[in-house]
N, C-alpha and C positions, 0 to 999 in steps of 0.2 A: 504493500500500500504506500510505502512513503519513498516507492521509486517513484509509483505512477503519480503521485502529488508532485513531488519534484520533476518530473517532466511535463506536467500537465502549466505549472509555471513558468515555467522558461519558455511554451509555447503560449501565453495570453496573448503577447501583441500582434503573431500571425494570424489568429481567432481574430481578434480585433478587427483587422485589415478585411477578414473575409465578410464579416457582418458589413461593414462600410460599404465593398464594392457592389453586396449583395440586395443592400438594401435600402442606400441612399440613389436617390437619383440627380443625374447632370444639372437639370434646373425642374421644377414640380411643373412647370409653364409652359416654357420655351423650348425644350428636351426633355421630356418626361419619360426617361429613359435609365436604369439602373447603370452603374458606373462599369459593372460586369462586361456588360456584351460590347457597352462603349469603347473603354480602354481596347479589349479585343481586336473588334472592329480596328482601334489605329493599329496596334501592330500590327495582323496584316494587309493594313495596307502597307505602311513603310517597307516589310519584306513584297511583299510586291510589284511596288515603288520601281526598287531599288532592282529587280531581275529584270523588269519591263524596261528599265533604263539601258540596260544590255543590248538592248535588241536591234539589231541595225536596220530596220524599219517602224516608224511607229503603228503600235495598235490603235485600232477604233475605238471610241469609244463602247461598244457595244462587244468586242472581245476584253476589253480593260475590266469592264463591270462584270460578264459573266464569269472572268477565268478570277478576277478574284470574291467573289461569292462563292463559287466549289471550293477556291482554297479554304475561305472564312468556316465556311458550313459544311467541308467534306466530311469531316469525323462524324458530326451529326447527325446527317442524313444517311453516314453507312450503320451509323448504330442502332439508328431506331429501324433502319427497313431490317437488318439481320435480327432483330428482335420481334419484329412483325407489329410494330407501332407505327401511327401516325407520325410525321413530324412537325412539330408546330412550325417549323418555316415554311412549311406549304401550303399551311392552312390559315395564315395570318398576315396580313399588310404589315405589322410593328415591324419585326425584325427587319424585311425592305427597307424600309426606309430606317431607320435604327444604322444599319451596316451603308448603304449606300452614300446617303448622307453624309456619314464622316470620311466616306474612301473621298466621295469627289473632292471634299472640302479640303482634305490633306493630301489629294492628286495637283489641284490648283495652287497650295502653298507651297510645293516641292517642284512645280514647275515657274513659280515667280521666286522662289530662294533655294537653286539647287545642290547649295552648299550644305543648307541645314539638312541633307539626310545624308549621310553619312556613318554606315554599320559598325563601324569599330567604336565610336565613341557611342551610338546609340544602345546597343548591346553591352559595355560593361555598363552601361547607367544606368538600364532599365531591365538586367537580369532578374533581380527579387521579384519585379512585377510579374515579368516571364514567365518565374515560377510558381506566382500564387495564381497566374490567370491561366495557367495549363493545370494544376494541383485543381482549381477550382472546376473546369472543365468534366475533368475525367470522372468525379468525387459524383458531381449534378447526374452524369451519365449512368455513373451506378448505381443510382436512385431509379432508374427504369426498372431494377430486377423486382422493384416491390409492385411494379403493376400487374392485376388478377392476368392480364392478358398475356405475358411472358412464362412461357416453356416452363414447367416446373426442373427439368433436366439443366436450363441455361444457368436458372437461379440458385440451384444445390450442384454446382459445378464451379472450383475452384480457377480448372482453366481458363472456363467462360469470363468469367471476373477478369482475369489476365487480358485476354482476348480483347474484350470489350472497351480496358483501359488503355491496350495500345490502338486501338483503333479512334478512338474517343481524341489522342493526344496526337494521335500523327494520319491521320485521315485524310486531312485536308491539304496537307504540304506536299505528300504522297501523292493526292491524286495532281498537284498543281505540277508537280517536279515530274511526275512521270508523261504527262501529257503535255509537256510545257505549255505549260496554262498565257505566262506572259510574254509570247509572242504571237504574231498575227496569223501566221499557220500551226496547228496545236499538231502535233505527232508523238506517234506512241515510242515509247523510249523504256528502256530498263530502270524498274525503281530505285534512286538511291540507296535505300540500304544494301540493295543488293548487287550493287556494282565495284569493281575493285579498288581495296584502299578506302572504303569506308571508315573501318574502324570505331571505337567506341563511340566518338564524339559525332561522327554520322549517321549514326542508328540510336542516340541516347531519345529522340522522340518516339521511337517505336517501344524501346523497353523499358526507359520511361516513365511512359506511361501505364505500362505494364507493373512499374515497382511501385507506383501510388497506388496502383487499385491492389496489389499484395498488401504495402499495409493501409493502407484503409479498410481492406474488409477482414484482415485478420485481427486488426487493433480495437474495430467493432464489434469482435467476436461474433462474424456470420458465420450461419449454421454449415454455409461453405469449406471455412477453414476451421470445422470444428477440430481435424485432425492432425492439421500445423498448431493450434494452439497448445494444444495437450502436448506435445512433446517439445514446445519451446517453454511449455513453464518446468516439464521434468528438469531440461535443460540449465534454466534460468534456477530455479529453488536448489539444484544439486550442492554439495558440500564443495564442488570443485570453483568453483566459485562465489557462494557466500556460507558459513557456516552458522550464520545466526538463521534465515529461515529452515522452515519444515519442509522435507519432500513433500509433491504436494502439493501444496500451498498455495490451490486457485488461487483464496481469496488476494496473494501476495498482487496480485496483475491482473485487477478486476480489468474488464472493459473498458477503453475511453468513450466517452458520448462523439457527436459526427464531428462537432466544428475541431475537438480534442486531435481527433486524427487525421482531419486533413488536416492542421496544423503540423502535424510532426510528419505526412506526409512530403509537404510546401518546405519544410526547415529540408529534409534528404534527397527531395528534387533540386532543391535550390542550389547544395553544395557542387553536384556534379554541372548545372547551367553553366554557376560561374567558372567553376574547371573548365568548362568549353568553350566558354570566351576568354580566357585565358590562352586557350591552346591555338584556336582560330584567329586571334586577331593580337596576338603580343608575341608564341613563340615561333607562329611558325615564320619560316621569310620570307620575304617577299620574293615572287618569281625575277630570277635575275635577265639584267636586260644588257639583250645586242648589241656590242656596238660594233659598227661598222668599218671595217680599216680601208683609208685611203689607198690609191693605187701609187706602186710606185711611181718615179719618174721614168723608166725604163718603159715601163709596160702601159702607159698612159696615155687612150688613144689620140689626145688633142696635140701634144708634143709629136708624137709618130709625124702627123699631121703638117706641124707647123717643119719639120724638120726636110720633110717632101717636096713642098713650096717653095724651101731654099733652094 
């Protein structure tokens, strides 16, 4: 009990944050829109921004807005169609205009100040948000399994949990990256993770978000991980590691309630985020560049030339 009170404190101020993004809105008035989907909404547009600026043709309008809606909403809409739910973005104007809204508005200010976007400075600034708005994401997603209408097999399946949470966290990049979403012809292409030299820091969105929905739903004590739990407290109570508790000893590691464990999910996403912005944009180097060597004066056709004439 006085681990999980000592952990349950060290995590208030990410609770915090998640009630705030959760349930404050941008203006009651003029954006009557949670700070959730908002924030969302700007990163990707900025990662979109910024791939679409790649592209040695401009996209339309009309490929700009759709390739980044799938990226926005891909997790989404693959989680709830493989669960066999509605998805509220197809059944509702808000999120439209919610997600569109802020793409144009920050496609317009990244095209009148193309300086301010910028990935290496954006990404070590706004990593923690990263990983409470992905931590946030995945957690919402797995709230689907308590609908009467989801599989009893999906819901009492440890995998599915897994499943669901890298899909939930890398759905939407996945399908943008594989189809390259932000250019003006989309073609199909080999997924990221699965192409060579990925490595950890290329695939950390697929598993992820697979490691939030592991402890969120173990640290919830779903009837899912009834079987991981039982032998992480034999584990955790054993002499080999503290000798004051009893084998045993549910009661030592009750439950945390949800906001408790996303919280300590968001604190163990968030460590490996910044590891990846570290890795991507401070060790690795820069691709080194050409340079050109003059010809000599021997072998230089204007001299040949000039030497002819005489």
């Amino acid at each position: 009990m006085e681990l999980a009170l000592s952990v349950t404190s060290h995590l208030r101020p990410i609770a915090d944050a998640f009630v705030l993004i959760n349930s404050t809105k941008v203006h009651p008035v003029w954006f009557p829109y949670a700070w959730a989907p908002t924030l969302h909404a700007a990163r990707i547009s900025m990662i979109f921004s910024w791939n679409a600026r790649k592209s040695p043709t401009p996209l339309s309008w009309g490929t700009h807005i759709a390739g980044f809606l799938i990226m926005a909403w891909g997790g989404g809409l693959l989680s709830h169609f493989w669960l066999g739910l509605p998805p509220p973005l197809l059944y509702s104007f808000q999120p439209a205009i919610n997600y569109i809204s802020v793409h144009l508005f920050l496609t317009l200010l990244f095209q009148t100040l193309p300086d301010v976007l910028y990935p290496p400075i954006i990404d070590t600034i706004l990593w923690p948000l990263d990983a409470l708005l992905r931590t946030n994401a995945v957690t919402l997603t797995l709230g689907l399994f308590s609908s009467p209408n989801v599989y009893p097999e999906y819901r009492n399946s440890s995998l599915a949990h897994l499943i669901l949470g890298a899909i939930a966290s890398a759905g939407g990049g996945l399908a943008a990256a594989t189809f390259n979403l932000w250019t003006p012809n989309w073609t199909f292409s080999t997924p990221p993770p699965l192409r060579a030299g990925a490595g950890w820091a290329g695939t950390l969105d697929v598993w992820g978000g697979a490691l939030v929905a592991l402890i969120f739903s173990s640290t919830t004590h779903h009837p899912a991980f009834t079987s991981l739990h039982t032998y992480s407290t034999l584990f955790l109570s054993s002499p080999f590691l503290s000798g004051t508790r009893k084998p045993h000893a549910d009661s030592d590691f009750p439950p945390l309630n949800s906001q408790e464990a996303k919280s300590l999910a968001c604190a163990v996403l968030g460590i490996f985020f910044a590891a990846r912005v570290v890795k991507q944009h401070w060790l690795t180097p820069p691709p080194p560049t050409k340079v050109l060597s003059k010809p000599s004066a021997a072998t230089s056709p204007s001299k040949k030339a000039k030497r002819k004439a005489q």
